[in-house]
LUMZAFI-93678 format. One record per residue (C-alpha): residue number from 1; residue in one letter; x, y, z. Coordinates in nm, 3 decimals, padded with zeros to 5 digits. Each point is the difference from the previous one (the first is absolute). Layout:
# LUMZAFI-93678
fido;balum;X;Y;Z
NUM;a;X;Y;Z
...
# end
This chain:
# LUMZAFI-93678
fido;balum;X;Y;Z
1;x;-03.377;-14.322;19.314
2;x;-00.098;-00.203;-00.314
3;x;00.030;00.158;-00.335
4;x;-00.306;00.042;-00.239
5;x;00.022;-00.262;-00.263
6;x;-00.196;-00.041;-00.300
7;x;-00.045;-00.357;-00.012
8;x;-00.140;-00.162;00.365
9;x;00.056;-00.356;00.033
10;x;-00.316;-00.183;00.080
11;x;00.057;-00.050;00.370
12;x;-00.204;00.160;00.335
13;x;00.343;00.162;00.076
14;x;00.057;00.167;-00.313
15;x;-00.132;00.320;00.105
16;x;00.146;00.193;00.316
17;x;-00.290;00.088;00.175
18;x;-00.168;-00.314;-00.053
19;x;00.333;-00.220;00.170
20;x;-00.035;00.289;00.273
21;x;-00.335;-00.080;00.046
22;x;00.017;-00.371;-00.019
23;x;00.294;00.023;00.254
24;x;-00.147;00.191;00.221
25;x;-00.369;-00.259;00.027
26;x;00.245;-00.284;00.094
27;x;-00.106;-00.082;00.359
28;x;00.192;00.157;00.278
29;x;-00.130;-00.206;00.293
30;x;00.118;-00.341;-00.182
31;x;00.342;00.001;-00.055
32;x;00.025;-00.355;-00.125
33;x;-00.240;00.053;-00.285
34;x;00.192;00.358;-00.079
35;x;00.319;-00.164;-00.027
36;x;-00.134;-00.292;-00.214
37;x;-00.195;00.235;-00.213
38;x;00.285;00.278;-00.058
39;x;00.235;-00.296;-00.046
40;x;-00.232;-00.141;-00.331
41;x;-00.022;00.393;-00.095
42;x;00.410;00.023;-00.017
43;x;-00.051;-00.345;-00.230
44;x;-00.241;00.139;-00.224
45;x;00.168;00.333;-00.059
46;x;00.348;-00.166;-00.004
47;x;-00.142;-00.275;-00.273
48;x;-00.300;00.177;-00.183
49;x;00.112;00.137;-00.330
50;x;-00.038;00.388;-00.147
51;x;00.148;00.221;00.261
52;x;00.341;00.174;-00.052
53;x;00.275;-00.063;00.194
54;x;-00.018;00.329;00.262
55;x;-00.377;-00.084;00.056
56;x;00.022;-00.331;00.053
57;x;00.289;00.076;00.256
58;x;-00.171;00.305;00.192
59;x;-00.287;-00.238;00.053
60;x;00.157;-00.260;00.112
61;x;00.161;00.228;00.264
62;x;-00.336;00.119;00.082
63;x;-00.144;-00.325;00.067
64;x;00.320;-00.100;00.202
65;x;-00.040;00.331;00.227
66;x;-00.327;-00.103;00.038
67;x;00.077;-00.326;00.181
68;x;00.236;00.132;00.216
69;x;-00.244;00.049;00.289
70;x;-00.201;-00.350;-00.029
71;x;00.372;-00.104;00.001
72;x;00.122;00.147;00.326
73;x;-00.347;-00.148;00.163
74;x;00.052;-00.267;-00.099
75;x;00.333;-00.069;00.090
76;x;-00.038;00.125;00.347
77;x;-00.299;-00.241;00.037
78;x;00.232;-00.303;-00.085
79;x;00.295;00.096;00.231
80;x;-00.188;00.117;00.268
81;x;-00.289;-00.244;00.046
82;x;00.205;-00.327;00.168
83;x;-00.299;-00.244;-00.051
84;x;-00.054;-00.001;-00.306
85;x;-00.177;-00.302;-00.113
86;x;00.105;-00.232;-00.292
87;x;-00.248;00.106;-00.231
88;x;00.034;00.399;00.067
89;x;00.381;00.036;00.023
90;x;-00.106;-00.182;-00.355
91;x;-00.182;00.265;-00.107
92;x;00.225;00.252;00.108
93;x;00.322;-00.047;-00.160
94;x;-00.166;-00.167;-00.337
95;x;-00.126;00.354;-00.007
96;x;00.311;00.215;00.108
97;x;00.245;-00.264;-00.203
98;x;-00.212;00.001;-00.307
99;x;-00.058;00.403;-00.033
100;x;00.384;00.009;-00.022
101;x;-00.012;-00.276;-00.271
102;x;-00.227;00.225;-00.203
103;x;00.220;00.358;00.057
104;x;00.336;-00.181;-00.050
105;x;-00.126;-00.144;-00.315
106;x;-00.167;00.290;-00.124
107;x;00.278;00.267;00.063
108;x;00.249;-00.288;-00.156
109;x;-00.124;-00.031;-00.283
110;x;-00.009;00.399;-00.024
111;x;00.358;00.004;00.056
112;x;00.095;-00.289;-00.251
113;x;-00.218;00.222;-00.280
114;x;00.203;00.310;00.081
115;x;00.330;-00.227;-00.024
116;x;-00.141;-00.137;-00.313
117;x;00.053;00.314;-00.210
118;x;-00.334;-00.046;-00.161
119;x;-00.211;00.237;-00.143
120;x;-00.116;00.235;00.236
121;x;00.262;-00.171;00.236
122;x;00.160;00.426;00.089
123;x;-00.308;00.144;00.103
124;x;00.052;-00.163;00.335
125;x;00.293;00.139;00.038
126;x;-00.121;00.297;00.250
127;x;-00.194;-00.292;00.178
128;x;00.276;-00.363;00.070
129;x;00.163;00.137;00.249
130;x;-00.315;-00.012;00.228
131;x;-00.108;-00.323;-00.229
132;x;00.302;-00.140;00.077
133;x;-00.013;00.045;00.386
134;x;-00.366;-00.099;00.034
135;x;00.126;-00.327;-00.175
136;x;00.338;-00.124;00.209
137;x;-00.253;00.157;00.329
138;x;-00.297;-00.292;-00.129
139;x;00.224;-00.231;-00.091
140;x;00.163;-00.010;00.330
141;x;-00.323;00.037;00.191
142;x;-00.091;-00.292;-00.159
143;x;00.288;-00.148;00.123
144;x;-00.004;00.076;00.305
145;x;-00.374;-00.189;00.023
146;x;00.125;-00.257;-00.086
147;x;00.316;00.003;00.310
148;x;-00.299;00.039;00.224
149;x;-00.108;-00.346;-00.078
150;x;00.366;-00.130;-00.026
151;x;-00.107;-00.099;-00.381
152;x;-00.013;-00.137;-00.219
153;x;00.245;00.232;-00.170
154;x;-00.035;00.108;-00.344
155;x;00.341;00.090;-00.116
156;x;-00.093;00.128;-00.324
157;x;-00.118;00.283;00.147
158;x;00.386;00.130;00.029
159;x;-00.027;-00.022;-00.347
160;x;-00.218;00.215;-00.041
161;x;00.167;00.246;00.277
162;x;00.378;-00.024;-00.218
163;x;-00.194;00.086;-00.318
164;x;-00.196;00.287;00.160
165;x;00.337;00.120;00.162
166;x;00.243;-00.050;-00.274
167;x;-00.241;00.197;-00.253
168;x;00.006;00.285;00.285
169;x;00.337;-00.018;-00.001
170;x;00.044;-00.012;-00.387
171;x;-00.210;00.310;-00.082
172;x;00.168;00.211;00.330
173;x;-00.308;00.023;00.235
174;x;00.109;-00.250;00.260
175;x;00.089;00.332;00.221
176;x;-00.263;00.183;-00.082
177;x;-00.214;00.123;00.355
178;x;-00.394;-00.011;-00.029
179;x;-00.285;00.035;00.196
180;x;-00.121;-00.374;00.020
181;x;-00.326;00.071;00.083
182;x;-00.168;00.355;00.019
183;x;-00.228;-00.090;00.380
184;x;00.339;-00.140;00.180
185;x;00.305;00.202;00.045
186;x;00.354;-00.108;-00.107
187;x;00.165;-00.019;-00.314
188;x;00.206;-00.312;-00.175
189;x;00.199;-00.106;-00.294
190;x;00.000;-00.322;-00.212
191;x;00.327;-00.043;00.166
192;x;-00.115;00.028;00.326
193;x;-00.310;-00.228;-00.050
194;x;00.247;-00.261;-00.191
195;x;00.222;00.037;00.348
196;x;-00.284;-00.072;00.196
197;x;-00.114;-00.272;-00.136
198;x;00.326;-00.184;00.012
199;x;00.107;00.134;00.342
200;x;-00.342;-00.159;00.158
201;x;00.146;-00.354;-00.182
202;x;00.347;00.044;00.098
203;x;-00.155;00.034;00.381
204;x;-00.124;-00.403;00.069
205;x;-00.356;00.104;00.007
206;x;-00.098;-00.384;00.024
207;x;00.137;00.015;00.312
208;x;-00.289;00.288;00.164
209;x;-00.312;-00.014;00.101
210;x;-00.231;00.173;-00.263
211;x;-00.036;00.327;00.231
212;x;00.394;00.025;00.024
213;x;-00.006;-00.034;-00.374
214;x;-00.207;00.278;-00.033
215;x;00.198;00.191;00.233
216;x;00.319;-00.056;-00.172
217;x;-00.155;00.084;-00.354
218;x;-00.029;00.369;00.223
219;x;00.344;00.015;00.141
220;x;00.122;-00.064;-00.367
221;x;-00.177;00.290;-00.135
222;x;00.106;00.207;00.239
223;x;00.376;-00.058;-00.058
224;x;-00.033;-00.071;-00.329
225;x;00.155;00.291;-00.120
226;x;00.346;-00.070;00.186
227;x;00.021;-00.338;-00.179
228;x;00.302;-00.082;-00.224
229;x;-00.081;-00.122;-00.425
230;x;00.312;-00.035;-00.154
231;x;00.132;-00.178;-00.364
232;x;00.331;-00.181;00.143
233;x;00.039;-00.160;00.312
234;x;00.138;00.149;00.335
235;x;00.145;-00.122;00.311
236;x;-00.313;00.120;00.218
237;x;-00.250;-00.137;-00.282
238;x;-00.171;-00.290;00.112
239;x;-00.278;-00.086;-00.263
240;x;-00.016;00.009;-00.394
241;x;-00.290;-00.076;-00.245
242;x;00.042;-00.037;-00.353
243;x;-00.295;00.228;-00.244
244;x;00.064;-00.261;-00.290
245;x;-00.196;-00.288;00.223
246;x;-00.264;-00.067;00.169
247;x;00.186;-00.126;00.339
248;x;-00.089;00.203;00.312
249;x;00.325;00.156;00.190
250;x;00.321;-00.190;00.117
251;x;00.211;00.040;00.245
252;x;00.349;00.019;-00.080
253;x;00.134;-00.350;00.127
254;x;00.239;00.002;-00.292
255;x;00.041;00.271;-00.262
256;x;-00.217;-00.027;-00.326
257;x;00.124;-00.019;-00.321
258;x;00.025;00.362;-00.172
259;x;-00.244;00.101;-00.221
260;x;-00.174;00.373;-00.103
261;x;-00.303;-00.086;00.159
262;x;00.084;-00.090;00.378
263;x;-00.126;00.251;00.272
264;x;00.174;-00.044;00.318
265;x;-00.164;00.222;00.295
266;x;00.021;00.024;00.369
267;x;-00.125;00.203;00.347
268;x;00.267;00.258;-00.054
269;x;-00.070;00.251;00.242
270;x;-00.320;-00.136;00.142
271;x;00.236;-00.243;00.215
272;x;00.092;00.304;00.149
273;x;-00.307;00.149;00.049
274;x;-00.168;-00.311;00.083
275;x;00.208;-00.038;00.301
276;x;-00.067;00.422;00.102
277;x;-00.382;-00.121;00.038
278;x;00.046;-00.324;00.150
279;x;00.187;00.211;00.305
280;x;-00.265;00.293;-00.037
281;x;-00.297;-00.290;00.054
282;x;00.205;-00.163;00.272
283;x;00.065;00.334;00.192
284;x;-00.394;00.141;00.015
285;x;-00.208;-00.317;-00.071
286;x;-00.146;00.134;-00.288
287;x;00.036;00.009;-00.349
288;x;00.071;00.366;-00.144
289;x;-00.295;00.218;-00.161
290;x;00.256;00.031;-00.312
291;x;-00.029;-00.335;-00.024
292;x;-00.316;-00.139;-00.223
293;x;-00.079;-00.350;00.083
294;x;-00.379;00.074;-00.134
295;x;-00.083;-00.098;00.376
296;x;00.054;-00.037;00.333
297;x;00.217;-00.242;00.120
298;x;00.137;-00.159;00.280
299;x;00.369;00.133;00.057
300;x;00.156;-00.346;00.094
301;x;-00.129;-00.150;-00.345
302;x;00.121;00.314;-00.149
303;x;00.369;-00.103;00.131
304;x;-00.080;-00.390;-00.102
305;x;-00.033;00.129;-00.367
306;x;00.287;00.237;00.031
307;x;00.218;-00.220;00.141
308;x;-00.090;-00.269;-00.277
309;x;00.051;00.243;-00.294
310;x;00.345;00.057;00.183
311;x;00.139;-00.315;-00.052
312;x;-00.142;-00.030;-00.354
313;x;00.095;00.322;-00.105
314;x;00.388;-00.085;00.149
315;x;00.257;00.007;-00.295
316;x;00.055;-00.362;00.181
317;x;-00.347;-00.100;00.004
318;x;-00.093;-00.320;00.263
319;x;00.163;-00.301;-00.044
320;x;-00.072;-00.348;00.107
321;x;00.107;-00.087;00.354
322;x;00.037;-00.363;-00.066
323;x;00.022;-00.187;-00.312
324;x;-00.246;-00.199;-00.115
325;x;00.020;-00.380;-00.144
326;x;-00.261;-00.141;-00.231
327;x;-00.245;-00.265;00.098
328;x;-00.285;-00.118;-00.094
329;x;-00.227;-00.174;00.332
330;x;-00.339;00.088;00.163
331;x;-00.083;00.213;00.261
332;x;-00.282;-00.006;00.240
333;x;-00.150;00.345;00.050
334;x;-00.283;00.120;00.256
335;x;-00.013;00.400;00.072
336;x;-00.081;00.270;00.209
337;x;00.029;00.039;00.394
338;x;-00.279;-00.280;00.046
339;x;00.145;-00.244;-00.238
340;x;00.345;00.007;00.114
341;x;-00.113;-00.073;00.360
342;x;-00.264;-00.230;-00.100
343;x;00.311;-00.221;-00.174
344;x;00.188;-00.002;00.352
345;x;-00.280;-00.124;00.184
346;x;-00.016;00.287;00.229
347;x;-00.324;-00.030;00.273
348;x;-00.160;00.265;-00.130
349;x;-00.017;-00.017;-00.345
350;x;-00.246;-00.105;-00.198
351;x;-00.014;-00.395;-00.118
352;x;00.304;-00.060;-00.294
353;x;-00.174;-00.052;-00.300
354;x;00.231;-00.212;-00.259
355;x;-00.255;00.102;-00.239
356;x;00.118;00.410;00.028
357;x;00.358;-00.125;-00.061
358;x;00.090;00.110;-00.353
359;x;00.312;-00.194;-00.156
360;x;00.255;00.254;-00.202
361;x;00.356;-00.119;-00.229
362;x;00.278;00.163;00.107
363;x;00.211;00.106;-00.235
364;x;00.300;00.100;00.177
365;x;00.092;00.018;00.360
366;x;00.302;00.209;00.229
367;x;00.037;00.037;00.324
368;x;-00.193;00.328;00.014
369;x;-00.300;-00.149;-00.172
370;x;-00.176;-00.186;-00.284
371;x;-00.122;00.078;-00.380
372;x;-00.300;-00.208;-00.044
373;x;-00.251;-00.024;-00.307
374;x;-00.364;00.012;00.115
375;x;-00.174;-00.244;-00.257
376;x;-00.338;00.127;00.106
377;x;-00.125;00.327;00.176
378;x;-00.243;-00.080;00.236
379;x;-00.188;00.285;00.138
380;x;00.095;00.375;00.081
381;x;00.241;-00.056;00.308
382;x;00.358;00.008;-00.211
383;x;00.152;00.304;00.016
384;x;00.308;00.206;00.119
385;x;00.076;-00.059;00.403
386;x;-00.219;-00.300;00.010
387;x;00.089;-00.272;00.275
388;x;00.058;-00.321;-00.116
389;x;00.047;-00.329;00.171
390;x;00.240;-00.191;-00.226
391;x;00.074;-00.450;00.042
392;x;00.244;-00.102;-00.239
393;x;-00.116;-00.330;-00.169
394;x;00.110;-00.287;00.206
395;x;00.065;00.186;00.316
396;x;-00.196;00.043;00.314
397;x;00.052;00.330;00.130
398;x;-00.096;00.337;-00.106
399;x;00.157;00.324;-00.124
400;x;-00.088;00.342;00.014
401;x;00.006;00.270;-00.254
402;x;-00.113;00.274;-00.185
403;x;-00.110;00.083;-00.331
404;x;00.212;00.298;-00.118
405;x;-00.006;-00.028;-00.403
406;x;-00.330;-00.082;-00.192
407;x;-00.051;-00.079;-00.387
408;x;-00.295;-00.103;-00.140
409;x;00.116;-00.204;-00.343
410;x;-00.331;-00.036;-00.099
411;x;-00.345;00.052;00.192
412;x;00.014;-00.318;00.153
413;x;00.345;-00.049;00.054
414;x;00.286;00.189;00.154
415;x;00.356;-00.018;00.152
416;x;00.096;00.130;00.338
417;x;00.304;00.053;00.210
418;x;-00.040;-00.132;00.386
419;x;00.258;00.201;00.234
420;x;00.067;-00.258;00.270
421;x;-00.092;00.148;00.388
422;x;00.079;-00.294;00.223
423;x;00.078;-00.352;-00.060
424;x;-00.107;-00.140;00.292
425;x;-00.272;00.199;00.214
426;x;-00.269;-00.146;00.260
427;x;-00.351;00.167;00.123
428;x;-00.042;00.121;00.308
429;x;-00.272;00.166;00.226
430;x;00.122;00.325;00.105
431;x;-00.134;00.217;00.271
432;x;-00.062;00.330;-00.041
433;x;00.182;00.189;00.272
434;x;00.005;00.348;00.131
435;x;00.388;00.025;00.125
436;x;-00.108;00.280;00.234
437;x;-00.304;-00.135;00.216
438;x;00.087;-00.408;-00.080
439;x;-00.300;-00.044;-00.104
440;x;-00.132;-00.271;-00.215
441;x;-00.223;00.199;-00.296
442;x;-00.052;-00.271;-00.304
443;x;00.101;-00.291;-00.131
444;x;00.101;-00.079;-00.341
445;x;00.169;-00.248;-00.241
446;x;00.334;00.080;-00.142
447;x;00.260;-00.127;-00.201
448;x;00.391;-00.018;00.153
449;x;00.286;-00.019;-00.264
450;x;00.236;-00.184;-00.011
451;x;00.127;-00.018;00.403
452;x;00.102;-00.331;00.047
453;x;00.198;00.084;00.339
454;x;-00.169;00.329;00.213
455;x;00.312;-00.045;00.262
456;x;00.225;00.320;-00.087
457;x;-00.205;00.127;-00.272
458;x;00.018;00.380;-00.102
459;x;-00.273;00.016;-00.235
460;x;-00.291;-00.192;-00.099
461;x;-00.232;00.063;-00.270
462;x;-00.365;-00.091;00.026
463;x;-00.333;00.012;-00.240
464;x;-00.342;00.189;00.127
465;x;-00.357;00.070;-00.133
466;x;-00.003;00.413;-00.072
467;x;-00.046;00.174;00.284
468;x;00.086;-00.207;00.289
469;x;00.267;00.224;00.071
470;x;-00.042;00.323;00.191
471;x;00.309;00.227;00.140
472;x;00.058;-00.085;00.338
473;x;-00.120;-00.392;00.006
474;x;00.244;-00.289;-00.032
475;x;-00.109;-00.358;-00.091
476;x;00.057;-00.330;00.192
477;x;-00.038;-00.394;-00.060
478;x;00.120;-00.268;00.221
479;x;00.255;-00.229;-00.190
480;x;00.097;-00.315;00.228
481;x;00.114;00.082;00.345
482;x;00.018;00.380;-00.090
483;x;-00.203;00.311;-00.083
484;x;00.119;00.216;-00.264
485;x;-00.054;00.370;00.001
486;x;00.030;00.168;-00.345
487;x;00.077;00.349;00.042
488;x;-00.112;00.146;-00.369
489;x;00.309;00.225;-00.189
490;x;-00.149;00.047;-00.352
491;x;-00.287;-00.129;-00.233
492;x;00.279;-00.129;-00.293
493;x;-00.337;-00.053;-00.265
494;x;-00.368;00.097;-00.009
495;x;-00.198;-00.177;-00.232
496;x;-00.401;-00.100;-00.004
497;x;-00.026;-00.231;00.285
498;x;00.312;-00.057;00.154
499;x;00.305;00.200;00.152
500;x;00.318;-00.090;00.059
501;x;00.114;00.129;00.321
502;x;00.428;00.000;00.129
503;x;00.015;-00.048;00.366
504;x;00.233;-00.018;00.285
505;x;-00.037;-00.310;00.161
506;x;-00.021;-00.055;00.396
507;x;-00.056;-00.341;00.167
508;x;-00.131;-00.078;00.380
509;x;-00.040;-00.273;00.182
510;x;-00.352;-00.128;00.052
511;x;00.112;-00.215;00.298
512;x;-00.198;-00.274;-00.184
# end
């Protein structure tokens, strides 16, 4: 509750039941206009000049609890809704992104005033350890916004997460347990939310989709409170930041130089217990009521993200397969299912348009795949597990990838690293098969990898539309002389509009 004060500052809020009320006439049924309204309230009370310290905090908090729910909404509406347009994905995350702008700022500066040792500075003193939390949680939402459009970054923001951190540390409330919000259950700690936010860096999220993003920000909080912070470095410590920049978290490729301020933290435990719910999800097929994903999910992109986290989380985090040489050349580019087979000429594609094919630098290239600097972002198609088509200037046949990392330097330029699939690949017109009746169901184009010689082959790996597949049919395509039968063993990726499908390989005689 707000104390009685004999001087009011001249603002609507300065009165209790009056910020009640004018919380409570903000409109429920438009969550965009809430958020954008309680985000310019936070600004105004955070800026406006006249109220003491522990008002102008418990407000704030008010008006962040508030937003919570437009938040969620909103949120869900974003992940969930898979065609989105331009305009109201837009609309969406301008919202989301800048609400978080206004809380981080706002509880920021209410930390930096309590650090400040001001006047008036100690009668927060009951209230920054929930300040504090509130600001490293906004902070890091805003953050995390900003993965879900793979940038562009802004790394002062770490800046502002050290300071908020460090003065937790400094004035021993960095362990301190609170009740985040009153409506959602759980408690955290400023060390906890500082953990969070650089475990969910630490774990590649430019190389997720935005809904596995989201889903790893969960998994994170769940183990969170297994995960290591230490002051020196350790054997099983992977990562370090240091609270005197404004750098975002390293990993530990060679040891830093020592100095009071370096953090150096790690999954601990969570490994561990990472691994228990992996098998646990694996066993039954589902995920575990204990477990709080804030949604339903489907279990085998539950074990993607868990098996992703794994590797990051690794005291020997991932390391390059290959290494990679620097060069400097262009790169023809056309994308998804139809482009790719549009490029090879196959029957039933579509006419090649020259005018679709986009023209990238690579930056560096090894024999698992390119780095390549996108000098202009051309639509909404670029993202993580998109197919790509890929002509290296002066050649004449085409390579296939995937995009599997995704930057965004600015908002019309971005870098992008290209796992190579196949290097050589033809289309072909597969038949749909049922293997038990022989009969011929559907035909369909597809994409075969990289089998130059089908004599003797064990396996052969092939691309589909979604949902060609069905347990119990096989697919066929003459080649030459022969028909080859592909007897499906596993669907090795799902993305959008294509699968890639590992078969077992049998060839007959056409008699032809």
């Amino acid at each position: 509750m707000l104390r009685i004060f004999a001087t009011k500052p001249d603002h609507p809020m300065a009165d209790l039941k009056e910020a009640r009320k004018i919380l409570e006439e903000i409109p429920a049924g438009d969550p965009q206009r809430a958020l954008d309204e309680l985000g310019h309230w936070l600004e105004s009370v955070g800026t406006a000049e006249g109220f003491r310290p522990e008002q102008r905090a418990q407000l704030l908090l008010l008006i962040d609890e508030s937003a919570q729910p437009h938040l969620r909404k909103l949120t869900r509406d974003y992940l969930s809704s898979q065609r989105l347009s331009k305009f109201q994905e837009s609309r969406l995350w301008t919202a989301l992104h800048g609400y978080w702008h206004y809380a981080a700022t706002a509880f920021g500066s209410m930390v930096n005033f309590y650090g400040s040792g001001e006047k008036g500075a100690d009668a927060l003193k009951n209230l920054i350890a929930l300040v504090t939390v509130r600001a490293l949680r906004s902070v890091a939402q805003q953050m995390k916004w900003q993965y879900l459009r793979y940038g562009p970054f802004d790394d002062s923001l770490w800046g502002l997460v050290a300071k908020v951190y460090a003065l937790a540390e400094a004035r021993k409330c960095a362990q301190t347990m609170v009740t985040v919000y009153p409506a959602v259950p759980g408690e955290s700690s400023a060390e906890q939310e500082f953990l969070r936010a650089v475990m969910l860096a630490a774990s590649s999220p430019d190389s997720l989709l935005p809904m596995e993003i989201e889903l790893a920000e969960r998994l994170i909080a769940h183990f969170c409170a297994s995960f290591k912070l230490v002051l020196e470095q350790q054997p099983d410590i992977a990562y370090w930041i240091d609270l005197a920049t404004s750098q975002p978290p390293l990993r530990l490729a060679r040891p830093p130089h020592h100095a009071p301020t370096l953090r150096f933290f790690a999954a601990g435990h969570a490994l561990q217990e990472l691994e228990e719910l992996t098998q646990k999800v694996k066993a039954s097929n589902a995920v575990p009521s204990a477990v709080n994903l804030g949604g339903s999910y489907d279990p085998a992109m539950v074990l993607d993200v868990l098996h992703h986290l794994s590797l990051y989380w690794s005291s020997k985090p991932p390391e390059r397969k290959h290494p990679r040489h620097r060069v400097k050349t262009r790169l023809a580019v056309t994308h998804g299912m139809d482009g790719v087979l549009a490029a090879l000429g196959a029957p039933t594609s579509l006419d090649f348009d020259m005018n679709a094919v986009e023209s990238w630098i690579v930056d560096n290239v090894s024999a698992g795949g390119f780095g390549v600097v996108v000098p202009q972002i051309k639509g909404e198609w670029l993202k993580i597990g998109c197919l790509l088509g890929l002509q290296p200037e002066g050649g004449d046949n085409w390579v296939l990838g995937v995009v599997r990392r995704f930057n965004r330097d600015s908002p019309q330029q971005g870098s992008v690293g290209i796992q190579t699939l196949a290097r050589a690949m033809q289309p072909v017109q597969l038949r749909v098969e049922g293997a038990s009746i022989g009969k011929s169901l559907d035909t369909e184009p597809g994409i075969l990898l990289d089998l130059q010689n089908l004599q003797g082959a064990l396996e052969a790996y092939v691309i589909v539309r979604p949902g060609v597949l069905s347990p119990g049919l096989n697919l066929e395509f003459e080649s030459g002389a022969l028909s080859v039968l592909l007897l499906p063993q596993e669907v090795t990726e799902r993305a959008e509009d294509y699968e890639v499908v590992r078969c077992r390989p049998m060839l007959r005689d056409t008699g032809e």
